[in-house]
N, C-alpha and C positions, 0 to 999 in steps of 0.2 A: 417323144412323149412316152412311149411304149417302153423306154430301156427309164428312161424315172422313173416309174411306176413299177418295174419289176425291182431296179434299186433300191427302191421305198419298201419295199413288199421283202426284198431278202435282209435290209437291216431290220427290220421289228423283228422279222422272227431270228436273225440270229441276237438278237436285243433280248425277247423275250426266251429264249436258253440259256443265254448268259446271265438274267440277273437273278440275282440273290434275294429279290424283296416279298418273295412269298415262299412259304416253310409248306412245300406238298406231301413232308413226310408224317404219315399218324398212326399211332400206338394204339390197337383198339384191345382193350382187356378179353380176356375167355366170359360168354355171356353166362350167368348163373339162369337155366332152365330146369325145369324137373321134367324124368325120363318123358321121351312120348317120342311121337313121329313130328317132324317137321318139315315144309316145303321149304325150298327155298326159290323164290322170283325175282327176275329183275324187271326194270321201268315197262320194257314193250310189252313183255306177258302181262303183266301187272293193269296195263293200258287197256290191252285187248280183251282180257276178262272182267274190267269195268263197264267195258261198252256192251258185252256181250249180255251183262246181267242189267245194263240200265234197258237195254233193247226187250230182254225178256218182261221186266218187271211193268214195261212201261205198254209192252206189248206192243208192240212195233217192231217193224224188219231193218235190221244193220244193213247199211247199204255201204261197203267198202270200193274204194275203189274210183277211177274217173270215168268210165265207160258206160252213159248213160244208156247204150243202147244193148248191153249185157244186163242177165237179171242180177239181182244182188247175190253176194257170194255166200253168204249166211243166212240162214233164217232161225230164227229163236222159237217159235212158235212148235211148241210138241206134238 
């Protein structure tokens, strides 16, 4: 059972380098901005500066984490 399931497991993925049926190459133009300062973020940061302002705004404590018997690792409150 153990060696089917690894031979299942390494044809997709040599399946899925081999085939041709999706185009992951893309062309992104130069963005037209005017002068200034810009950030740039990706998903997590982006994620965790979400929470951190719905936690402030909502005035509640972020609680991160799985260790209910540690305090919360954040607190939003000024």
């Amino acid at each position: 059972m153990a060696q089917a399931n690894t031979a299942a497991l390494k044809a997709g993925y040599h399946y899925g380098e081999t085939v041709e049926a999706i185009n992951t190459q893309y062309h992104v133009a130069p963005a037209k901005l005017s002068p200034g300062t810009y950030r740039n973020i990706v998903g997590n940061q982006a994620l965790a500066w979400g929470l951190l302002a719905a936690a402030k705004m909502s005035e509640k404590q972020l609680f991160m984490g799985a260790y209910p018997s540690r305090p919360p690792l954040t607190s939003c409150k000024s």
